[in-house]
C-alpha positions in Angstrom: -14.1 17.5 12.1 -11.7 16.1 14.6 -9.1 13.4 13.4 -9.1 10.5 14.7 -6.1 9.3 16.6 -3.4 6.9 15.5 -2.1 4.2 17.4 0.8 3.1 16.1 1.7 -0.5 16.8 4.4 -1.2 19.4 7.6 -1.9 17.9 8.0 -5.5 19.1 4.7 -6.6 17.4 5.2 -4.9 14.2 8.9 -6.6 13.8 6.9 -9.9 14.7 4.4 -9.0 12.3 6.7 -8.1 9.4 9.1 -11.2 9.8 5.5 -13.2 9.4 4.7 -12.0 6.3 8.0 -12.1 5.2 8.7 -16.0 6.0 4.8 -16.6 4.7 6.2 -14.9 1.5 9.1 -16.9 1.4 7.4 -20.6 2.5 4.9 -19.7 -0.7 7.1 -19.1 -3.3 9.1 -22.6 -2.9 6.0 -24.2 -3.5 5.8 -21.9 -6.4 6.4 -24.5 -9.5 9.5 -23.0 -10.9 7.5 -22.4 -14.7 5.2 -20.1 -12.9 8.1 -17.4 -11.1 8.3 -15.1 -13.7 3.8 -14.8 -14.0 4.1 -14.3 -10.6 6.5 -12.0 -10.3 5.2 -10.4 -12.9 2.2 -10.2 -11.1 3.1 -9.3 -7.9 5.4 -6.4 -9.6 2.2 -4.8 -11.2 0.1 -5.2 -7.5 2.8 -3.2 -5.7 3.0 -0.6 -8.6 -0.4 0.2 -7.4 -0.7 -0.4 -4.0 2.7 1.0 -2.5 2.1 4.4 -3.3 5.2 5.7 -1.2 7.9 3.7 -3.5 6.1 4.6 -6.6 6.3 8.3 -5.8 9.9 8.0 -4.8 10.8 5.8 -8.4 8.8 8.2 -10.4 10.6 10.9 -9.3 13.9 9.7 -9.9 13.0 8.4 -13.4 11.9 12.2 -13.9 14.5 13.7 -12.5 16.9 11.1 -14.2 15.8 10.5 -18.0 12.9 13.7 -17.5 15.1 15.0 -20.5 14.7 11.9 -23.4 11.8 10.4 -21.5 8.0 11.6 -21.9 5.5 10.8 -19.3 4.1 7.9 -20.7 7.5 6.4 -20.9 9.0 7.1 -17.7 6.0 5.3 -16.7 6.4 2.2 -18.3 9.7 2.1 -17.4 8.6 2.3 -13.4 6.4 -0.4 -13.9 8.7 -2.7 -15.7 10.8 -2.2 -12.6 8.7 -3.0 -10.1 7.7 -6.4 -12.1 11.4 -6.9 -12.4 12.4 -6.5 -8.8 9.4 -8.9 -7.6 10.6 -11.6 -10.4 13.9 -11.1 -8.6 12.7 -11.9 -5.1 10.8 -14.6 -5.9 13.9 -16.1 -8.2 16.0 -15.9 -4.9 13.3 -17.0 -2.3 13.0 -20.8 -4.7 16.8 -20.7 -4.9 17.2 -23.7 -2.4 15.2 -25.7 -4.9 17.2 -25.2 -7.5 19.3 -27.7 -9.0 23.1 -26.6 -9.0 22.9 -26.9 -12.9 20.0 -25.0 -13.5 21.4 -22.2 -11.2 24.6 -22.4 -13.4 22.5 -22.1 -16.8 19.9 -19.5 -15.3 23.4 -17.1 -14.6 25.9 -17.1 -17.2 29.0 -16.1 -16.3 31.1 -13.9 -18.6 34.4 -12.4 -17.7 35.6 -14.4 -14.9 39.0 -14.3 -16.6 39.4 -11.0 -15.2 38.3 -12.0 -11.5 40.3 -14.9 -11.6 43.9 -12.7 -12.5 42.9 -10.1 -10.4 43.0 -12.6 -7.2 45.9 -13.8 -8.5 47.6 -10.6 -7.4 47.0 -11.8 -4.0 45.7 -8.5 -2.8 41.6 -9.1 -2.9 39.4 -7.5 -5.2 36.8 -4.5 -4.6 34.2 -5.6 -7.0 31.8 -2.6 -7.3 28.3 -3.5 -8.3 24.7 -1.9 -8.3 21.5 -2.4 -7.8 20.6 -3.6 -11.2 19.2 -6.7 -12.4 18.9 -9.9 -9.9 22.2 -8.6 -8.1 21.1 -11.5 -4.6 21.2 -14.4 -7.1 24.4 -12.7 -9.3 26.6 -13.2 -5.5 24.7 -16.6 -5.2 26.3 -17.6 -8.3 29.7 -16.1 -7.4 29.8 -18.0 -4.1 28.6 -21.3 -5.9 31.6 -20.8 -8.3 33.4 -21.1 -5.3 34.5 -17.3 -5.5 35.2 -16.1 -1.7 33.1 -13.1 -1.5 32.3 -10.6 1.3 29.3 -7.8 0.7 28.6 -4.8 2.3 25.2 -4.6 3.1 22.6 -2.3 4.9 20.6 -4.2 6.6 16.4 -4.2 7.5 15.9 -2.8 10.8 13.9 -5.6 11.3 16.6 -8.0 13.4 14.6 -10.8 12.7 15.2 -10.8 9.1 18.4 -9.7 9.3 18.9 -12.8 10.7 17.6 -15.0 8.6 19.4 -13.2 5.7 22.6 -13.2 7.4 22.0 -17.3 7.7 20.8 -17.1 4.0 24.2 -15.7 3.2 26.3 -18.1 5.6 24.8 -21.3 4.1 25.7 -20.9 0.3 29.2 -19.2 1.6 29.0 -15.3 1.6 30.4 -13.3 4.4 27.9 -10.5 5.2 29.8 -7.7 6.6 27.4 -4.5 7.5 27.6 -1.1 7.1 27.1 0.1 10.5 28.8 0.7 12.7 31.2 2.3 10.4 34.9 1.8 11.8 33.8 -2.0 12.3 32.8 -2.1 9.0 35.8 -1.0 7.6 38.1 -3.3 9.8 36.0 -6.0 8.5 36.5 -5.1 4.2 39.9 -4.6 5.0 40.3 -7.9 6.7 38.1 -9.3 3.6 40.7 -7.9 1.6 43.7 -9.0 3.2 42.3 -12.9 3.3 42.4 -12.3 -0.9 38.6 -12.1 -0.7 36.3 -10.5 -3.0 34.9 -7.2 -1.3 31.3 -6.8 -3.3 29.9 -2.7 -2.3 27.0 -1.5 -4.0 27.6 2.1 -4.4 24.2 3.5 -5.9 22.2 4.4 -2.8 21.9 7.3 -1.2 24.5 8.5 1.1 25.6 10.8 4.1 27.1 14.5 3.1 30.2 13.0 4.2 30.9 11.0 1.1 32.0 12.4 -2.5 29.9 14.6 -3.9 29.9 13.8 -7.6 27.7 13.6 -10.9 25.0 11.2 -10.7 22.7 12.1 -14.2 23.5 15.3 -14.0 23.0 15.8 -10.0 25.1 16.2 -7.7 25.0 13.4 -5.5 26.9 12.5 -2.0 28.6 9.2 -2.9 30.5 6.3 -1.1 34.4 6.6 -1.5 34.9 3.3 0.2 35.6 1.4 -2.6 38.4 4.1 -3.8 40.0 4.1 0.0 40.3 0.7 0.6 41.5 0.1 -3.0 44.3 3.0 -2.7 45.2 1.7 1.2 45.2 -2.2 0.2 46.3 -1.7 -3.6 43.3 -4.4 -4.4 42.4 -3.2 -8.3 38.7 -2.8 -8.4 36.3 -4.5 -10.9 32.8 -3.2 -11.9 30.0 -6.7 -11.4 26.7 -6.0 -12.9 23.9 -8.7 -13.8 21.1 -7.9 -16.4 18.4 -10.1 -17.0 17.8 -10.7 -20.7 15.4 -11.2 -23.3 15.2 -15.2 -22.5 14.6 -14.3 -19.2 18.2 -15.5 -18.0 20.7 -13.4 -16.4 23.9 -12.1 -18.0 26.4 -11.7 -14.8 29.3 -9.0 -16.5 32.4 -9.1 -14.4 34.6 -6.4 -16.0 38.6 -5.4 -16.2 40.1 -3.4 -13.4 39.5 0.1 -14.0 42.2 2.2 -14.2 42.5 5.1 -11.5 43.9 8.1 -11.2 46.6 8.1 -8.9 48.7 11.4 -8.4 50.3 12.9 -5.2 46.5 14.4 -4.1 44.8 12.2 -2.5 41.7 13.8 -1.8 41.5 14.3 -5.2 42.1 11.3 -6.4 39.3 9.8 -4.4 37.1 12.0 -5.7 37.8 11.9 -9.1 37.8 8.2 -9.2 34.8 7.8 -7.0 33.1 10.2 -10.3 34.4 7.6 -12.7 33.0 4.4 -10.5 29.4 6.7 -10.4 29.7 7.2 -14.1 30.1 3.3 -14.9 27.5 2.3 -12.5 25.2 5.1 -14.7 26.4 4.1 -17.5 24.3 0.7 -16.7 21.8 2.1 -15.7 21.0 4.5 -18.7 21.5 1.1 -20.3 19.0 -1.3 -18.6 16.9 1.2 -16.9 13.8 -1.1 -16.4 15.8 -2.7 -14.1 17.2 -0.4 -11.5 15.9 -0.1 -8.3 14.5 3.4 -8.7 12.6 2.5 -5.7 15.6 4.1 -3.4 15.5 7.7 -2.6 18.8 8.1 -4.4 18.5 11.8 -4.6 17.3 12.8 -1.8 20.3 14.7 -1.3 20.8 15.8 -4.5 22.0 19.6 -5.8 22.0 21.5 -8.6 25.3 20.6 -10.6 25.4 24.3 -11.4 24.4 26.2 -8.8 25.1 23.8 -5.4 22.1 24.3 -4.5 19.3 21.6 -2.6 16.7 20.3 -5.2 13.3 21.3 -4.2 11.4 18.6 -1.9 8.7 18.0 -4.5 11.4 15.5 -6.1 11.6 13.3 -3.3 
């Protein structure tokens, strides 16, 4: 039988296309009465569970190759679909954002350890504030920049330029500085004049990355990892503080700023970035192992990944 043949749509008109959808998505949800986000979301979550089949098969495989040890089947699978509910609650949570009142917004986050944030900027030097991920991380720098917090974030942005402009205009109008990843030498001009300005530098460290980074142990994988955070903290001396946000039981969020960690600093550098880019990966999966339903599993975080004994590539059935 001979196939039929594909004709992919041209690039303009699928960016048109997508940025539809995605302001349709967004115009929706603000009309979305704020009691009915999380049935929604919930909703939505369980829809794309089923329907995206290339994201499920990329989050089921990390989950197996992550918790395949302590987790059966059945569990790993609940765990996926929890996540996917959780990451759709998130996006509608930030898409009704403007319609939030600036109290509700400071009850739905609740801050705890700001202490440490705040002596750390004393120092004068800027803070790398490492984060993940996890929980409604969008709404957790929302918050921050509310608080009146100057932050900066690192971000990889859609290849869609049409969203990445309404984003970046997103970002500009509650007072974070989006600084992205690419091209690399601009981006790291722009941290370090983040830094320098006694801003907070927010870098999500937990997707994948080029063979170029640290490789280090990610559950029990070797994983190439940024070192960024390490670099800039070692060439700027800003100390760097872990920032997670977990949604809880009540369905609020509980935005953790942590102290500075303490690095290893001895006359090898490269080893020093290394080692401390390890301990960064180890807090971040620290979380993780903790609130695993709310990970984004969804990136191919190992796709890189080898064997922590043997060096070797993991077999492409994982990704």
């Amino acid at each position: 039988m001979q196939r039929r043949k594909k004709f992919p749509l041209p690039k303009s008109l699928k960016e048109n296309v997508v940025y539809f959808l995605f302001k349709l998505f967004t115009i929706w949800v603000k009309r979305v009465p704020l009691i009915s986000l999380g049935s929604y979301g919930e909703a939505i979550g369980t829809i794309a569970f089923h329907t995206i089949g290339k994201a499920r098969k990329i989050a089921l495989n990390n989950l197996r190759l992550a918790l395949g040890s302590e987790k059966n089947e059945q569990e790993i699978e609940r765990i996926c679909r929890s996540a996917f509910k959780n990451i759709a609650r998130d996006m509608m949570e930030v898409s009704h954002f403007p319609q939030y009142e600036e109290s509700y917004l400071r009850s739905l986050l609740r801050l705890e350890g700001s202490e440490y944030l705040d002596q750390a900027l004393e120092r004068g030097k800027g803070v790398v504030a490492i984060s993940a991920h996890l929980g409604n991380f969008t709404l957790m720098a929302i918050r921050l920049a509310k608080e009146g917090y100057p932050l900066s974030i690192v971000t990889k942005y859609s290849k869609n330029p049409k969203i990445v402009k309404f984003i970046t205009s997103y970002a500009d109008s509650v007072g974070i500085e989006s600084i992205p990843d690419k091209p690399r030498m601009a981006c790291v001009a722009q941290s370090l004049k983040a830094l320098k300005e006694n801003r907070i530098l927010m870098i999500h460290i937990d997707l994948n990355a080029p063979t170029t980074e640290a490789w280090v142990d990610f559950f029990g994988y070797l994983v190439p990892t940024y070192k960024g955070p390490v670099v800039l903290s070692s060439r700027t001396g800003a100390p760097i503080l872990p920032i997670f946000t977990v949604r809880n039981a009540d369905q609020y969020h509980h935005v953790m700023i942590y102290p500075p960690l303490d690095l290893d600093v001895t006359e090898n550098r490269e080893r020093d970035i290394h080692t401390n880019t390890a301990k960064i990966t180890k807090t971040v999966e620290a979380m993780i192992m903790k609130y695993p339903e709310q990970w984004w599993w969804i990136h191919p975080r190992f796709k890189r990944a080898r064997d922590i004994q043997t060096g070797r590539r993991l077999a492409p059935k994982h990704f």
